[in-house]
Backbone bond lengths (Angstrom), bond angles and torsions (degrees), N, CA, C in turn:
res aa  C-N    CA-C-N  psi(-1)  N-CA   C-N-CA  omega(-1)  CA-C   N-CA-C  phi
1 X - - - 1.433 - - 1.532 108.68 -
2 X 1.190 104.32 127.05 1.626 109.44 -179.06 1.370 100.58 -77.54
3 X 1.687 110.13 163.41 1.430 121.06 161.85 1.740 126.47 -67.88
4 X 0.877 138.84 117.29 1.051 127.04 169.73 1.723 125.28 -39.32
5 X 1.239 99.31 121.42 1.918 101.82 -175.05 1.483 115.67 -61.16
6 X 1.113 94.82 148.09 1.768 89.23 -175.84 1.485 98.43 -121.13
7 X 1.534 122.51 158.62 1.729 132.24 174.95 1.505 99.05 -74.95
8 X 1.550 105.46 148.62 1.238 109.07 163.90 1.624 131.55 -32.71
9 X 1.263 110.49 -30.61 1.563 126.47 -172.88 1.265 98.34 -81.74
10 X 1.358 136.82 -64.48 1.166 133.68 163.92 1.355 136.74 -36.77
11 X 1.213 110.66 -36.86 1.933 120.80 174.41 1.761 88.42 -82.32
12 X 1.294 138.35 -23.86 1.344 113.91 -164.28 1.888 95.25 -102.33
13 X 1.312 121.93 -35.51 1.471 96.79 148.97 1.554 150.52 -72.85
14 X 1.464 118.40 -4.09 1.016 112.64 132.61 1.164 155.29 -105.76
15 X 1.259 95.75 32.78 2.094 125.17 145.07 1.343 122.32 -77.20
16 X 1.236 90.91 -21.18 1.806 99.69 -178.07 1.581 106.72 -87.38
17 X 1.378 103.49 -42.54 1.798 100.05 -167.30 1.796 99.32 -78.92
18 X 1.353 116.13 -28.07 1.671 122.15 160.75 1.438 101.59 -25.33
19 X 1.362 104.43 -79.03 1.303 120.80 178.86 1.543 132.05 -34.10
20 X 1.209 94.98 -54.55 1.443 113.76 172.07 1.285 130.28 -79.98
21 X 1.423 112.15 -10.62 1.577 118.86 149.08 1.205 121.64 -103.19
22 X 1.538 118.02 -20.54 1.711 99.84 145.56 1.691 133.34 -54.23
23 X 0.872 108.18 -55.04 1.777 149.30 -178.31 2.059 82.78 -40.51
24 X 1.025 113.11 -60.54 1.761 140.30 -150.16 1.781 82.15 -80.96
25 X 0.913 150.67 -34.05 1.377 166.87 -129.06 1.790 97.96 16.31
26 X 1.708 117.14 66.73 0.934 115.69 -167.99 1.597 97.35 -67.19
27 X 1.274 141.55 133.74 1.279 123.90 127.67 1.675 150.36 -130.52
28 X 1.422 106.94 30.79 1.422 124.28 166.45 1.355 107.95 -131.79
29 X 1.651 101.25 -156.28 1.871 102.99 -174.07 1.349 91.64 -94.80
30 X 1.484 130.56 -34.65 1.465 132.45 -179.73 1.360 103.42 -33.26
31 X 1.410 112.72 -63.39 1.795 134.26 -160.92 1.705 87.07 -49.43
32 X 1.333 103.42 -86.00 1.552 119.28 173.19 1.550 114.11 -6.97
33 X 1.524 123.35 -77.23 1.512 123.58 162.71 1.743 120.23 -34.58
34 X 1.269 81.36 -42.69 1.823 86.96 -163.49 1.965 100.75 -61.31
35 X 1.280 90.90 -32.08 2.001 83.86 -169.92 1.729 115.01 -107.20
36 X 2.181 97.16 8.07 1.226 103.65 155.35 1.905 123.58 -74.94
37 X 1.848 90.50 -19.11 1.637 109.05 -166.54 1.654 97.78 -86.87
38 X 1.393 117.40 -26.15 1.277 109.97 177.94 1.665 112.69 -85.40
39 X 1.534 111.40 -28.22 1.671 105.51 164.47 1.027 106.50 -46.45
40 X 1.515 122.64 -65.02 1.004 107.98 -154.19 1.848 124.37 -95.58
41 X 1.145 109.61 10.94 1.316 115.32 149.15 1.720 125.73 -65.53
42 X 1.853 97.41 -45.86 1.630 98.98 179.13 1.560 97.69 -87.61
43 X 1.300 142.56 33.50 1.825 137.24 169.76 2.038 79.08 -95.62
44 X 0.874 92.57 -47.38 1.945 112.22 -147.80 1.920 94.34 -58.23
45 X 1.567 103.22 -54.98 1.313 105.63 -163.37 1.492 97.63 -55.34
46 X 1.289 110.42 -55.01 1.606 127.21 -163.55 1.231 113.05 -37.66
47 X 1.905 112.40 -55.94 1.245 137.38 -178.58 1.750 103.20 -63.42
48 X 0.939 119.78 -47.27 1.031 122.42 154.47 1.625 137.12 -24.53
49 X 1.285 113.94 -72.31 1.099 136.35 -169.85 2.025 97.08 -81.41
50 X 1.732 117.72 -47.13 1.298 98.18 -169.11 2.343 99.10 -77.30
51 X 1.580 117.88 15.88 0.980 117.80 170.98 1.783 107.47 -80.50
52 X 0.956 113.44 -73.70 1.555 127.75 147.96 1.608 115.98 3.95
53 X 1.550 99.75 -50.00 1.703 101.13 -164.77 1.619 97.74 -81.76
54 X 1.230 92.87 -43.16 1.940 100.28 172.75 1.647 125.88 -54.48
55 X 1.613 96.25 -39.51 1.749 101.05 170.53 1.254 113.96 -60.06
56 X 1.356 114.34 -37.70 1.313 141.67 -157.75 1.782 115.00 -80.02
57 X 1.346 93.61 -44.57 1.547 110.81 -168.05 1.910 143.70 51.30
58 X 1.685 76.49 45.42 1.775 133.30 -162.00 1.293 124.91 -142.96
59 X 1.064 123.71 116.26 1.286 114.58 159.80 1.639 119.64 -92.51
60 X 1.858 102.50 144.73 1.796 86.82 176.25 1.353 130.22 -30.93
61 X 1.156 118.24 159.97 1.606 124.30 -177.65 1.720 120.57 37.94
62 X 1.473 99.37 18.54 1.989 124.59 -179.68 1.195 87.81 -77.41
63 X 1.483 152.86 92.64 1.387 118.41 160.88 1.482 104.06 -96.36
64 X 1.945 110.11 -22.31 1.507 79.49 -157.14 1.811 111.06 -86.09
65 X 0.929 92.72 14.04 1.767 112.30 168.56 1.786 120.71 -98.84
66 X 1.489 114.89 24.18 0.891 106.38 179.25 1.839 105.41 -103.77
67 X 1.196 102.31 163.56 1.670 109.15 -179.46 1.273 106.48 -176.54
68 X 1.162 103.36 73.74 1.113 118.99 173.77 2.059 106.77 -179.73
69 X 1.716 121.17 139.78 1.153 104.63 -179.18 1.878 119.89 -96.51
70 X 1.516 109.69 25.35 1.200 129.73 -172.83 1.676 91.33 -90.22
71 X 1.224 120.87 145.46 1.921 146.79 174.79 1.229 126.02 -150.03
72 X 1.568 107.64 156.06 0.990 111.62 -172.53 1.651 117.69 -54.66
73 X 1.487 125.16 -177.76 1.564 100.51 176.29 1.605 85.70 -161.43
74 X 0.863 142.24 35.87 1.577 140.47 151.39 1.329 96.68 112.11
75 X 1.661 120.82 -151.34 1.177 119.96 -167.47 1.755 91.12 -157.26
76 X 1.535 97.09 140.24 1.095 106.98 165.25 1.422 134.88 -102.06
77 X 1.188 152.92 157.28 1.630 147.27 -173.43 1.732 99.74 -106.33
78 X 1.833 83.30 135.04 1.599 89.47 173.00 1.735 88.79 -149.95
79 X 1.315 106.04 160.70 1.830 131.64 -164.64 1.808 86.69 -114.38
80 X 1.216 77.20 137.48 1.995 90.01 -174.80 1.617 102.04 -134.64
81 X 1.269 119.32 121.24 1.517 113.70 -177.45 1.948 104.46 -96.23
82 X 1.669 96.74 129.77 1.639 122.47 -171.46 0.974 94.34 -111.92
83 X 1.511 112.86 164.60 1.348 121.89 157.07 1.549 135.24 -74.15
84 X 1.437 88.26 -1.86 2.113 107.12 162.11 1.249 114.05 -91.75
85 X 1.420 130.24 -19.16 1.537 161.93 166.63 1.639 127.91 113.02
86 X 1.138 126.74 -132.47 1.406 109.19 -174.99 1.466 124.94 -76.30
87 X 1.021 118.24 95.98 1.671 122.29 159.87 1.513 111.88 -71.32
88 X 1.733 105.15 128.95 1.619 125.48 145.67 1.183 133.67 -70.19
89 X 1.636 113.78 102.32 1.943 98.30 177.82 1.156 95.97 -104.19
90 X 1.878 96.24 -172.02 1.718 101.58 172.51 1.509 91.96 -116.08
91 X 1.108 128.67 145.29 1.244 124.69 -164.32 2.266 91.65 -126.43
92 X 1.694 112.42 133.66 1.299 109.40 -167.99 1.707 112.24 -86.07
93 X 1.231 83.15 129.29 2.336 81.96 166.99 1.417 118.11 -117.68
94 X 1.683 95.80 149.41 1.123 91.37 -171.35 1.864 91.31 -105.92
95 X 1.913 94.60 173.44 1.670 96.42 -161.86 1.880 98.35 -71.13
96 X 1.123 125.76 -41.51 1.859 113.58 162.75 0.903 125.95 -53.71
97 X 1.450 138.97 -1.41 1.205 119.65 -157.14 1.307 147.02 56.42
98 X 1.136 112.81 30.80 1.703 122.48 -137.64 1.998 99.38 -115.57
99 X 1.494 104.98 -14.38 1.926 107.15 -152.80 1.697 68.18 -98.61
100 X 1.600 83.49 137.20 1.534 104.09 161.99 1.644 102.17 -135.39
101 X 1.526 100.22 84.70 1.552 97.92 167.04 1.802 143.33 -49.63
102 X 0.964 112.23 97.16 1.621 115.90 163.33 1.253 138.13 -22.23
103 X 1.578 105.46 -67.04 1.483 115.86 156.37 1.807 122.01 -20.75
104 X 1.079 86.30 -62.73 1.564 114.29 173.04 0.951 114.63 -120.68
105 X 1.792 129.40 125.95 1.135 99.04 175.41 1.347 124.28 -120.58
106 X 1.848 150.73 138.62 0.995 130.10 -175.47 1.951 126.28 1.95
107 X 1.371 109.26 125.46 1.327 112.12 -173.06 1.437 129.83 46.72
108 X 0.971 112.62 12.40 1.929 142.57 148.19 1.678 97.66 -35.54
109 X 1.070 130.88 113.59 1.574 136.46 162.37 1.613 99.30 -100.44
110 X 1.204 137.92 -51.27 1.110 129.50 -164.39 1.688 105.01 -154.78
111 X 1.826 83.92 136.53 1.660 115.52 -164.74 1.870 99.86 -76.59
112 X 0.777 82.12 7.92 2.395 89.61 166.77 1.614 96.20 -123.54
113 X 1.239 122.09 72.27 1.332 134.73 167.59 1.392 111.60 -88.35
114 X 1.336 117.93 -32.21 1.502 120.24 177.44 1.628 86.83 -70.47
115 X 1.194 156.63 -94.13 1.307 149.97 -145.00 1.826 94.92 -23.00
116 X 1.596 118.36 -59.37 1.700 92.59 -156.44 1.583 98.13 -62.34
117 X 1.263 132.32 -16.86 1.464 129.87 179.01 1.399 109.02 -51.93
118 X 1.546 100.19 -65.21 1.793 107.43 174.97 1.757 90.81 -57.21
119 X 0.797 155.23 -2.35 1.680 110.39 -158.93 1.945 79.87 -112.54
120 X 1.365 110.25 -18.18 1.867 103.93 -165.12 1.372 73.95 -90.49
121 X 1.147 163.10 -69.92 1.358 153.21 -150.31 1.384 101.16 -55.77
122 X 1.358 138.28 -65.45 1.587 136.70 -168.66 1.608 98.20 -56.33
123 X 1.443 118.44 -40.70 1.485 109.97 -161.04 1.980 87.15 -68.45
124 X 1.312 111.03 -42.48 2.087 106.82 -159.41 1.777 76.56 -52.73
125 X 0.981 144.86 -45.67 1.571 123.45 -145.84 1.573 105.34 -103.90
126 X 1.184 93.41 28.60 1.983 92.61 154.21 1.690 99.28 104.53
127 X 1.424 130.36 -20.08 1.229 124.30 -150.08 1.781 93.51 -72.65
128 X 0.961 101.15 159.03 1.578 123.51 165.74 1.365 125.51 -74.50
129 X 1.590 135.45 167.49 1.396 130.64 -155.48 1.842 78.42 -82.43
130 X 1.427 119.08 -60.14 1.390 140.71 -156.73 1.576 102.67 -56.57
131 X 1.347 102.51 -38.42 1.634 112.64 -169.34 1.912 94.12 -74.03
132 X 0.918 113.00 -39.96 1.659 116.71 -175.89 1.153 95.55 -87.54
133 X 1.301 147.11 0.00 1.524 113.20 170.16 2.038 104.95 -93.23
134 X 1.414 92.15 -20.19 1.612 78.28 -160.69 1.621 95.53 -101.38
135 X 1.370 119.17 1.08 1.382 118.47 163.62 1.559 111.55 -80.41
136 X 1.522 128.95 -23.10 0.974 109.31 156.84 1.894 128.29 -91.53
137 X 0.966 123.06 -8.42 1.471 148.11 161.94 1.616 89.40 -59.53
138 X 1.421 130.45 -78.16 1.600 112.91 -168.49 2.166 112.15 -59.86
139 X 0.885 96.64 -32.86 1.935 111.14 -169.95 1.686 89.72 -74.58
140 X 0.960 122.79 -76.58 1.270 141.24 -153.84 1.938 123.33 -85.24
141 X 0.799 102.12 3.30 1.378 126.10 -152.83 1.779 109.61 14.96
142 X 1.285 108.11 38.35 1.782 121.66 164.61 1.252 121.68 -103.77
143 X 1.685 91.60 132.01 1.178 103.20 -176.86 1.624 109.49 -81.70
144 X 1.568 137.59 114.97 1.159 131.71 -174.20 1.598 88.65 -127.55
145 X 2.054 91.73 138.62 1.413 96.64 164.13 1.180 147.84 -78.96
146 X 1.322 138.12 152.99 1.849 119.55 172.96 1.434 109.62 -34.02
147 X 1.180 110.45 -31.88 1.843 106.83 -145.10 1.607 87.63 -114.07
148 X 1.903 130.64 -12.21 1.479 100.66 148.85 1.667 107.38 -70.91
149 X 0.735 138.78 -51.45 1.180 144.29 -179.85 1.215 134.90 -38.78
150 X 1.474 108.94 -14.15 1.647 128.42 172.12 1.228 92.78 -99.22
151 X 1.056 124.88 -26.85 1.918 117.32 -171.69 1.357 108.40 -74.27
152 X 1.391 103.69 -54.52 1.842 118.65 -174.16 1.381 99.60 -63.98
153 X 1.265 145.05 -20.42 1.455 147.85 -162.38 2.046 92.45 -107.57
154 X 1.128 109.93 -58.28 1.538 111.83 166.72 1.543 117.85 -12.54
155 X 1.293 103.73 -69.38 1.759 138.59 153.02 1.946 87.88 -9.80
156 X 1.093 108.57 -87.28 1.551 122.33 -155.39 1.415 112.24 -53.62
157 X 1.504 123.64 -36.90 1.288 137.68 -128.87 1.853 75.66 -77.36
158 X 1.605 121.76 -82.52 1.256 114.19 -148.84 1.668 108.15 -36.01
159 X 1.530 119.00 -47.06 1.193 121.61 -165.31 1.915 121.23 -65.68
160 X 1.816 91.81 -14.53 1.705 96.23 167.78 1.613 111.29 -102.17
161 X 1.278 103.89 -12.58 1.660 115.84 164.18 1.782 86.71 -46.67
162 X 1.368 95.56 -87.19 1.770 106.13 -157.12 1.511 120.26 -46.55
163 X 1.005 102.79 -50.92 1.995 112.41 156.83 1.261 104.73 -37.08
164 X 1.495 134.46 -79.78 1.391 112.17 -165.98 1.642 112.33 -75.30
165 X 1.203 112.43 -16.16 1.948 92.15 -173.51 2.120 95.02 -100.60
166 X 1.313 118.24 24.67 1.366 114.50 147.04 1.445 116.76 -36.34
167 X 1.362 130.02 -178.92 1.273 149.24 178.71 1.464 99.67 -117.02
168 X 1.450 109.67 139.62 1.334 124.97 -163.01 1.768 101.40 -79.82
169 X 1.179 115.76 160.88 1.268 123.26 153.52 1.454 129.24 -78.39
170 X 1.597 118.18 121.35 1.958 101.04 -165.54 1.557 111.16 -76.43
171 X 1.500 112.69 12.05 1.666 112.91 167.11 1.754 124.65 -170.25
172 X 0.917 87.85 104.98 1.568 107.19 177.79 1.321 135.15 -77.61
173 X 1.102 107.49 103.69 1.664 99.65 -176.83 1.598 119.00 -95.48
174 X 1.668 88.28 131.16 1.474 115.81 -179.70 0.935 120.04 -134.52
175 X 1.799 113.89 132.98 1.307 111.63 174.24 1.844 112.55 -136.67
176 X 1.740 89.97 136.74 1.555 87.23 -159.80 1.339 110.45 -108.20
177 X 1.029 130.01 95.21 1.891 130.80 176.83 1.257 121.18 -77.40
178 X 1.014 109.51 162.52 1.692 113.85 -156.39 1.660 102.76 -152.77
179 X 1.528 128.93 121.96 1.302 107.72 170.69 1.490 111.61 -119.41
């Protein structure tokens, strides 16, 4: 069986990541995670920072394009939970207070935020604490506990409290077809 051919672009990026896991002196899966946690710390900062220039309507060291009396104002550190585990970014401020980053967004702990969505959605449709942990463990390859999972579901409860003990409607329309 032959190798599958690759495009020029392709054989010259993986010459590069060659490189870069030689270079890295990667040599286990540990190594591997560790400089998946630093990608994706420097994807985050970047995204970050070219968010900033847009709030801003500046780029660093842009002054003579600035118009506006809002600036940069240093950077703060925040811990973000991945599925490689905790990454450190520097996340950018401006001196008003005014950038509300997307990427990340204010009080954001972890960049798999859609998961507690899926996990309060599987629990509204009947699933179990046990049934949602290992449905996200097979999908997701995360390990989540019963007891995160009672917390993130906690979240939901008052708001399906109030939904079902609402006041009924005195007429409902339904229509039932049949073929």
């Amino acid at each position: 069986m032959s190798r599958k051919s690759r495009t020029p672009e392709e054989q010259a990026r993986r010459e590069k990541i060659r490189a870069l896991l030689q270079e890295s002196n990667v040599t286990s899966m540990e190594d591997i995670q560790n400089l998946f946690k630093e990608t994706i710390a420097e994807f985050m900062e970047n995204g970050l920072e070219a968010e900033l220039d847009g709030s801003l309507g500046y780029g660093k060291y842009d002054y003579k394009n600035k118009e506006t009396d809002n600036s940069r104002n240093g950077h703060s550190h925040k811990n973000l939970r991945t599925s490689f585990g905790d990454v450190e970014i520097s996340v950018p401020r401006d001196r008003k207070g005014e950038f509300e980053p997307q990427l990340v967004k204010k009080n954001q702990t972890s960049i798999s935020q859609d998961i507690e969505d899926k996990i309060v959605s599987m629990y509204a449709k009947g699933m179990s604490t046990n049934d949602i942990e290992s449905h996200i463990q097979d999908i997701y390859g995360l390990s989540v506990s019963d007891t995160t999972i009672s917390r993130i579901t906690d979240k939901v409860l008052p708001l399906a409290r109030e939904w079902q003990q609402r006041p009924l409607e005195s007429l409902y329309a339904v229509v039932f077809m049949d073929a």
